[in-house]
C-alpha positions as CSV (number, residue, x, y, z in Angstrom):
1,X,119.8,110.3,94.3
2,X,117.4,106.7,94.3
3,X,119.0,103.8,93.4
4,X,116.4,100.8,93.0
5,X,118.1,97.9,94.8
6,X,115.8,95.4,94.1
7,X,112.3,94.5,93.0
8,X,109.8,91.4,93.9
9,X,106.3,90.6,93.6
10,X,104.6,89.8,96.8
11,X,101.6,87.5,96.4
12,X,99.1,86.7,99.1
13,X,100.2,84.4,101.8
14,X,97.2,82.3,101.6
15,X,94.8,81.0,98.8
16,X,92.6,83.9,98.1
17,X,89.0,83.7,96.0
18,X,90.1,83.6,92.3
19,X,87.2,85.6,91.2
20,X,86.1,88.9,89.5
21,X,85.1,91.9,91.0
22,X,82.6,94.1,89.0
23,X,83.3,98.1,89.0
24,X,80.7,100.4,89.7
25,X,80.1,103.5,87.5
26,X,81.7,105.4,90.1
27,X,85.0,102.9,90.1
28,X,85.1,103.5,86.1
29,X,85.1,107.7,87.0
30,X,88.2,107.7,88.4
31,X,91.5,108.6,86.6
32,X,93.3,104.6,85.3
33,X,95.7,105.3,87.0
34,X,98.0,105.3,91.1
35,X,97.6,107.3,93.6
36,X,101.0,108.1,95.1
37,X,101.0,108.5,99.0
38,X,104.2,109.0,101.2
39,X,104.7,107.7,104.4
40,X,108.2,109.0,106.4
41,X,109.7,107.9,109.4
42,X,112.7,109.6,110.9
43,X,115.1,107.1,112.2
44,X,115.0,106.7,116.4
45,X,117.9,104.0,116.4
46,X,115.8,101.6,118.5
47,X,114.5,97.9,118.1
48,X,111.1,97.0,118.4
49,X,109.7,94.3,120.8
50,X,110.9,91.0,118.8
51,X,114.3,92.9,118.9
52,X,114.5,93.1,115.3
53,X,115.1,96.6,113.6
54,X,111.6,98.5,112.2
55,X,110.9,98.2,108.5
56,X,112.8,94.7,108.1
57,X,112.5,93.6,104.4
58,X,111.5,90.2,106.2
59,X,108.5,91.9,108.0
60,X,107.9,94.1,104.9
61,X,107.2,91.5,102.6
62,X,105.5,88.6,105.0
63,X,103.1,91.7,106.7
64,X,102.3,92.8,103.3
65,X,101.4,89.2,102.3
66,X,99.6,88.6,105.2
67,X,97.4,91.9,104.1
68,X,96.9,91.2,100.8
69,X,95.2,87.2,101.7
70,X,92.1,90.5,103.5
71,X,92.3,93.0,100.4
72,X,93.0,90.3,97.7
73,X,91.6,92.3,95.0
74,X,95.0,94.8,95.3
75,X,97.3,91.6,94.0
76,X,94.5,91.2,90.8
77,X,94.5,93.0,87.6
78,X,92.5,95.1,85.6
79,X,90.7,93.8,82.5
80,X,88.9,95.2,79.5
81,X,85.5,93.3,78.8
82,X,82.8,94.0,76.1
83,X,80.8,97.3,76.1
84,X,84.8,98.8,76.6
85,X,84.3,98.3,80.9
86,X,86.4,97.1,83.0
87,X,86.3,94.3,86.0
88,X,89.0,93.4,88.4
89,X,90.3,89.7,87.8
90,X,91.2,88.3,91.2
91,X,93.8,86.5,90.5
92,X,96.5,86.8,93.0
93,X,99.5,88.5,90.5
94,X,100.6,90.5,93.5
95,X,101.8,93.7,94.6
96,X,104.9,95.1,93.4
97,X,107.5,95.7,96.5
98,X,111.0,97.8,95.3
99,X,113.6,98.2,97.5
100,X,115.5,101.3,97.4
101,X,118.4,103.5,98.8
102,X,119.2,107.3,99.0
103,X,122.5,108.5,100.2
104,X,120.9,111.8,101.2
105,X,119.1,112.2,104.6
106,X,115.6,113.2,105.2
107,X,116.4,116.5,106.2
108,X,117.6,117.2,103.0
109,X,114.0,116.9,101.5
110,X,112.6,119.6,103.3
111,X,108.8,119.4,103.3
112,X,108.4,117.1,101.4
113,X,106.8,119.0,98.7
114,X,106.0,117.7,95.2
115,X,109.2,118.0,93.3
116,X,111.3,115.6,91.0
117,X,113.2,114.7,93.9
118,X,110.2,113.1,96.2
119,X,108.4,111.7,93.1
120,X,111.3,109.6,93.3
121,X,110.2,108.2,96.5
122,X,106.7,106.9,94.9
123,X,107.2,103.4,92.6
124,X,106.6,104.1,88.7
125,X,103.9,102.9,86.6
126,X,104.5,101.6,82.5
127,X,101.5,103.3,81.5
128,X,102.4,102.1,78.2
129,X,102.5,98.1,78.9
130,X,98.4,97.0,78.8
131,X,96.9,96.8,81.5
132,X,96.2,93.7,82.6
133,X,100.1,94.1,83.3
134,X,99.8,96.6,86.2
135,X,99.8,95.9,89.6
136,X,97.0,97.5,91.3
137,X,99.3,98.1,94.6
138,X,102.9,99.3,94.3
139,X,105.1,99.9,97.1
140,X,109.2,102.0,97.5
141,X,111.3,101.3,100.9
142,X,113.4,103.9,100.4
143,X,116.1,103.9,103.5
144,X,117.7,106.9,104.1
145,X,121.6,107.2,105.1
146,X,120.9,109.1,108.1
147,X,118.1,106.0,109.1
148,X,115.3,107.1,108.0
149,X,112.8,105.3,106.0
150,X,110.2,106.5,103.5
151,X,107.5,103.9,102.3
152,X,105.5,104.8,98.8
153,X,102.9,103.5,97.9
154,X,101.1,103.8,94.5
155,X,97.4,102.3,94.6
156,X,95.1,101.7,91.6
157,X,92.4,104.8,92.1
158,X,90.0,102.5,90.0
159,X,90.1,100.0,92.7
160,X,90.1,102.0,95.9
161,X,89.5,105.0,97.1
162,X,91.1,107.3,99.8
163,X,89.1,105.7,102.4
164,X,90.0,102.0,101.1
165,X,93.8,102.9,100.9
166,X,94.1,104.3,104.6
167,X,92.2,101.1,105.7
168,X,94.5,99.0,103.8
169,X,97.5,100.6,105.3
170,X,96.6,100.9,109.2
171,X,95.5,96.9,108.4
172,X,99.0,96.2,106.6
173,X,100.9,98.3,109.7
174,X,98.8,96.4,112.5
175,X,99.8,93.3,110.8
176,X,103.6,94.4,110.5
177,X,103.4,95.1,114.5
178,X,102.6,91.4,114.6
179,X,98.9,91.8,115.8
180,X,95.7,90.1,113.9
181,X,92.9,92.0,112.3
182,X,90.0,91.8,114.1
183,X,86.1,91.3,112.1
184,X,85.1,94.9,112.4
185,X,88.4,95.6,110.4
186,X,87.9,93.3,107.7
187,X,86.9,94.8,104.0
188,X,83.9,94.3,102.8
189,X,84.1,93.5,98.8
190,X,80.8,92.8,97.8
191,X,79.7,94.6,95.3
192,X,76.4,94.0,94.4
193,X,74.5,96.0,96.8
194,X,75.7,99.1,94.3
């Protein structure tokens, strides 16, 4: 069993362009809806080099701040404008960060294949609420009892693509480590040259 300990909005940790984004046809293709995507570590009881444990909350929500001031359009929203299209308002809402604990331990999720029990591990959308409502970027720290951690993550599929999200989250875990981005790993949103 999941039990949701908490839940906070992480906004960027610096001013980001308040803009909008336009969506190619090919954005407007995909599903309106999160991609779920499960990351799982297996607990090695050791520190890392600040001497603080892995997968701090503290480091959690500062790294993930720090990532979204590069891929700002993941804290915007999606809008409905005339012609029934939709653009990505930039507007710094934030990502959704839940906290979360299961007395079970990894082990007892076997592969980890797609049942009730590890769709658990992926944050929930409100498909019902409009929306301009839902955060584009959604993320679960589950911690296991045995140590383990599992982070979620549910990304918009309108706004990036498999490519986008694994870029996003090798930036967001180089940035956890404590290192910078360097140029060739910044995102490049311009979208006019569709």
């Amino acid at each position: 069993m999941i039990t949701i300990e908490s839940s906070s909005i992480v906004v960027p940790s610096e001013p980001t362009p308040s803009t909008i984004l336009w969506l190619s046809e090919n954005d407007l293709v995909m599903p309106w809806s999160h991609s779920p995507l499960l990351m799982v570590y297996k607990s090695n009881n050791v520190t890392n080099y600040s001497g603080s444990m892995p997968f701090s909350t503290e480091t959690i929500k500062t790294s993930l701040g720090r990532a979204l001031v590069h891929y700002y359009p993941l804290a915007g929203r999606l809008r409905w404008i005339k012609g029934s299209r939709l653009e990505l308002d930039c507007n710094a809402m934030g990502a959704q960060l839940l906290e979360a604990y299961s007395d079970s331990k990894l082990e007892e999720f076997g592969d980890f294949a797609p049942t009730e029990a590890i769709q658990d591990l992926v944050p929930k959308i409100d498909y019902s609420t409009p929306n301009e409502m839902w955060p584009l970027l959604l993320v679960q720290l589950t911690r296991f009892r045995c140590g383990g951690v599992c982070v979620g993550s549910a990304i918009s599929h309108t706004v990036s693509d498999g490519i986008g999200c694994v870029n996003f989250l090798n930036s967001w875990a180089k940035l956890a480590r404590g290192d910078d981005l360097s140029d060739d790993e910044m995102p490049f949103h311009e979208r006019t040259i569709l």
